[in-house]
C-alpha positions as CSV (number, residue, x, y, z in Angstrom):
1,X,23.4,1.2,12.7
2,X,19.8,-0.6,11.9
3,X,17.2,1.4,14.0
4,X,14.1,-1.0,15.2
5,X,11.3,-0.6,16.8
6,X,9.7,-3.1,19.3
7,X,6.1,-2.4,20.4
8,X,4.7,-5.3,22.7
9,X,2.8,-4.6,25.4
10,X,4.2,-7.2,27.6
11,X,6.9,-5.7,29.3
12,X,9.3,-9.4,29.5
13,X,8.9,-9.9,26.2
14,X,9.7,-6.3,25.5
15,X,12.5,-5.8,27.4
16,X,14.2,-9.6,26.4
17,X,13.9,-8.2,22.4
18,X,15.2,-5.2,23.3
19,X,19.2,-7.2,25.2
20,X,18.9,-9.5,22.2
21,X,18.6,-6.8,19.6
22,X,21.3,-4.3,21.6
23,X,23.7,-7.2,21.9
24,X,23.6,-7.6,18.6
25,X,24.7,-3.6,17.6
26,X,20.9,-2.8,17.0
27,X,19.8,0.5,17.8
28,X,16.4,0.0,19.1
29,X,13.1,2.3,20.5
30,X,10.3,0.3,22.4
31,X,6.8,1.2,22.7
32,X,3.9,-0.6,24.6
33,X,0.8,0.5,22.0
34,X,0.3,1.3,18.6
35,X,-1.0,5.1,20.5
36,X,2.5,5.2,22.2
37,X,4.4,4.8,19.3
38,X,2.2,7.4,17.2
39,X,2.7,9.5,19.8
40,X,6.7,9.2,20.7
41,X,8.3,8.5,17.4
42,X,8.0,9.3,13.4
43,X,7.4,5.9,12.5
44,X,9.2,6.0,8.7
45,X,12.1,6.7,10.2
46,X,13.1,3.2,11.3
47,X,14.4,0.3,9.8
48,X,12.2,-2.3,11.0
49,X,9.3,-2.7,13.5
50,X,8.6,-5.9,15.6
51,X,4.9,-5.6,16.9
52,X,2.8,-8.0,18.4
53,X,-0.5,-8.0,16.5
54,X,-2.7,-8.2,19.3
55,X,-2.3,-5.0,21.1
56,X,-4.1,-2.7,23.4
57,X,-6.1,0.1,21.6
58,X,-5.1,-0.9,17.8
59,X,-3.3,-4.1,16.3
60,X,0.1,-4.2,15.4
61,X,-0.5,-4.2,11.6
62,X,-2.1,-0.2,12.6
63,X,2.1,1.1,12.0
């Protein structure tokens, strides 16, 4: 199962990517910063990431 990551920092938009994606058989992490992910994940170890680019602390394009 595809493992994605989602890191938005607006929590709707967040959590509505996350039902789509889980619907859908994804296997999915969320994140609300670039820092958060860092911190809570080994990024290479997914699949795909969905970030929004303009993000608290770092953009998007950071992971």
């Amino acid at each position: 199962m595809p493992h994605i990551l989602i890191v938005e920092d607006e929590t709707i938009i967040r959590s509505a990517l996350r039902r789509l994606l889980e619907r859908n058989q994804y296997q999915v992490s969320e994140a609300g910063s670039v820092q958060e992910a860092q911190e809570r994940f080994s990024i290479p170890t997914f699949d795909l990431i969905v970030s929004d680019l303009r993000l608290p602390g770092a953009p998007g394009t950071e992971l």
